[in-house]
N, C-alpha and C positions, 0 to 999 in steps of 0.2 A: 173559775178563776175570778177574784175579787177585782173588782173596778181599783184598786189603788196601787194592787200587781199587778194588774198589765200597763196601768201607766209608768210605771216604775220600768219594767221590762223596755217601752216603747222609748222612754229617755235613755236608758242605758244603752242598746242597739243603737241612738241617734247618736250620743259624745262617741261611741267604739267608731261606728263607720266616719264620720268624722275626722276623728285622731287617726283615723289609716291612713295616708298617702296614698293616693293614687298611682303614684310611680314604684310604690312598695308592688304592686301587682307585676310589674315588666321583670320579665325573667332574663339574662344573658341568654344566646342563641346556644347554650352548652346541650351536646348532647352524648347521654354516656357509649352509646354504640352507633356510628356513622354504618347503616346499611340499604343497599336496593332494594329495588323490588324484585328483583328475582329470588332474594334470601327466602321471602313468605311463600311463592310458588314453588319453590324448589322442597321447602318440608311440608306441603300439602301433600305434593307428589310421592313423595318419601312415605307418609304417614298411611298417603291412599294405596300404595303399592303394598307396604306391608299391612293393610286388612283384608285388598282383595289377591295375593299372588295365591294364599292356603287353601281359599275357596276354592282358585282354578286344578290349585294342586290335587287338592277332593276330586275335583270332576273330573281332574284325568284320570289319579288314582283309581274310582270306581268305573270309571269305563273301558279302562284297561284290565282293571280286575276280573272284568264279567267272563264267567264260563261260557267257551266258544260251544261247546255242546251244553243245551239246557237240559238235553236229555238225564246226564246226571245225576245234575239236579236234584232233576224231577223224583229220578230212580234214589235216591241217597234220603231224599223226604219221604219214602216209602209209598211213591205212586206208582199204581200197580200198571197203568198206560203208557210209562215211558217206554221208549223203544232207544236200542242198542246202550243198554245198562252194561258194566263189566261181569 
């Protein structure tokens, strides 16, 4: 950057902030949605329930699934040890 453009630059940024008002920065107290804080807790809750409910869902599912005899199994994978095959 040339010495003549950033002085250029350095008076331009001084007249802008200048010419801003300072009271141009203060905003009215408007806010488009008036909400609690429960609103943020409550879709955390939401958002956590439905990542973890499927997981639990899996884990009953596969533990309810499980063959009460492994024997089975064992006998259905063609192992020749299992005892009381059909």
């Amino acid at each position: 950057m040339s010495r003549c453009n950033f002085w250029s630059s350095v008076v331009a940024l001084t007249l802008a902030t200048g010419w801003a008002s300072p009271i141009w920065a203060q905003t009215p107290g408007y806010t488009y949605v008036k909400m609690s804080l429960t609103v943020p807790w409550t879709l955390y809750f939401v958002f956590l329930s439905c990542v973890l409910i499927p997981f639990v869902l899996m884990i009953v599912l596969a533990w309810r699934g499980t063959p009460k005899n492994h024997s089975v199994v064992n006998a259905a994978a063609g192992n020749e040890t299992a005892q009381g095959a059909p």
